[in-house]
C-alpha positions in Angstrom: 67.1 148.0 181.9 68.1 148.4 178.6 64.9 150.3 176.6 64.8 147.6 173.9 64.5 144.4 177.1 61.7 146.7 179.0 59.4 147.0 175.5 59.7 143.7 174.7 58.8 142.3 178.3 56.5 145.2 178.9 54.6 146.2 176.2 55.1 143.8 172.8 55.1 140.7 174.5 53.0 142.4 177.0 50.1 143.2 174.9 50.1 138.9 174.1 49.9 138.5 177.8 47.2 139.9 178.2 45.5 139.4 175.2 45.7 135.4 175.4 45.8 135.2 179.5 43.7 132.2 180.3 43.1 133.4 184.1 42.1 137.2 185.4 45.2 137.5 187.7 48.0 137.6 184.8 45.4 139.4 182.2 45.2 142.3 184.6 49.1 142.1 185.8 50.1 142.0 182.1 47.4 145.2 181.7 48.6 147.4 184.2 52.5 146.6 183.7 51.2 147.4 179.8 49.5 150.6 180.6 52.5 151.5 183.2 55.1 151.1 180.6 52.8 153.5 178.2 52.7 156.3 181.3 56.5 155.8 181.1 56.7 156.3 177.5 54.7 159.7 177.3 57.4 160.9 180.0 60.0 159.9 178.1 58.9 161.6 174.4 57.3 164.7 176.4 61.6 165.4 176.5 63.3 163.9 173.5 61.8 162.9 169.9 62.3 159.0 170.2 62.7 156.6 172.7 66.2 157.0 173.4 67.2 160.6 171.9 66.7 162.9 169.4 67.8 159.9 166.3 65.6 157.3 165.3 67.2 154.0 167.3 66.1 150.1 167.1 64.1 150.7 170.2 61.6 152.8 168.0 61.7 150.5 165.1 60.6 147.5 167.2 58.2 149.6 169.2 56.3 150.5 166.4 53.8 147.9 165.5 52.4 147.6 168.7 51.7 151.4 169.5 50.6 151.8 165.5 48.2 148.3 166.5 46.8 149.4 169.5 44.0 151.7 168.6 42.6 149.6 166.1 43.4 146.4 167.3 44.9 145.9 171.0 42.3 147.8 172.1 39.3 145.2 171.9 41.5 142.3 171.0 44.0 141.9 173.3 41.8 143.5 176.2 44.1 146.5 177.0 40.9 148.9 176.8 42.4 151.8 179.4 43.4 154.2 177.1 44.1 154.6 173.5 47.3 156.2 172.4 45.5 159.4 171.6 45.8 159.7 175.4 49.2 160.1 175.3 49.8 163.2 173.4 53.6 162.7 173.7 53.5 158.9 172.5 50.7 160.0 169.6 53.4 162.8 168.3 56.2 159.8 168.5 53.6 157.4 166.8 53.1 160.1 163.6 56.5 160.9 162.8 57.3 157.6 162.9 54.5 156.2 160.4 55.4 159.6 158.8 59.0 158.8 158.4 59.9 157.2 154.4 58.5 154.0 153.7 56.7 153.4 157.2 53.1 154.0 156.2 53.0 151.9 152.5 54.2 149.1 154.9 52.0 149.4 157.5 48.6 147.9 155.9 46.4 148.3 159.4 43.7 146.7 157.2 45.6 143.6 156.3 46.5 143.7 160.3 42.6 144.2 161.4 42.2 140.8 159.4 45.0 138.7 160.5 43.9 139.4 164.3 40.3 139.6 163.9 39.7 137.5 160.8 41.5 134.2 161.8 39.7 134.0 165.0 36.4 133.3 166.7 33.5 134.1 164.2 35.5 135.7 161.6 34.0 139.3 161.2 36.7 141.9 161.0 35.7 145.6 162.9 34.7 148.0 160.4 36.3 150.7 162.7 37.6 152.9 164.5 37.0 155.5 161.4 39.8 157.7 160.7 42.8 155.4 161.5 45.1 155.2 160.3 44.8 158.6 158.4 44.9 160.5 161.4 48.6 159.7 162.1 49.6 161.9 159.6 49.0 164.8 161.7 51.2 164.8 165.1 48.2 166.0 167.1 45.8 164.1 168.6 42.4 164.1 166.8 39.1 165.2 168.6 37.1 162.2 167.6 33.4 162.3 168.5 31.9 159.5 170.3 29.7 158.0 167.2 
């Protein structure tokens, strides 16, 4: 399967299944296969710099918002609460050089994101957290965050 087909299916449109899943058994199928395709990612980048080489490709470009989202957002919103992409120390090196690369962090407002997801919805009130994001993608190591 082609890399750009199994992201789609797997983990962008995968994060909406589970995050809008109106029954238990396709939330936590659309979890796991989510989570699974993350394992496979991290395997992937622990070898090459981007998803399908050493070169930036489309498959990294469309990627991108929902790694760069899931911290701060897919986390509580969608459900997918496993794991964040610190986790992944592969995925979290992929994740800064490509908000690192020109352009990519001035157009990647995660605040402005926070209050589409959180602010349209249910009561309004947008998370004042996680602190440190998304400052902390500037440096291709995971950060030791403390629990408080």
């Amino acid at each position: 399967m082609a890399a750009n087909e199994w992201i789609y299916h797997e983990i962008n449109n995968g994060a909406y299944r589970a995050g809008f899943a109106k029954a238990q058994e396709p939330y936590e199928k659309a979890y796991d296969t989510y989570f699974k395709a993350l394992e496979k990612l991290d395997k992937i980048l622990a070898n090459q710099n981007f998803v399908c080489g050493d070169k930036m490709t489309e498959a990294d470009v469309r990627l991108f918002p929902t790694i760069f989202r899931h911290d701060a957002v897919y986390y509580v919103r969608m459900k997918l609460n496993k794991a964040f992409i610190f986790h992944y120390p592969n995925l979290w090196r992929w994740l800064s050089d490509m908000y690192n690369s020109p352009g990519v962090a001035s157009a990647s407002p995660l605040h402005h994101m926070k209050a589409g997801y959180f602010g349209r919805t249910g009561n309004r009130v947008i998370p004042k957290g996680p602190p440190g994001y998304p400052e902390c993608f500037k440096s291709p190591v995971p950060p030791k965050f403390s629990k408080y």
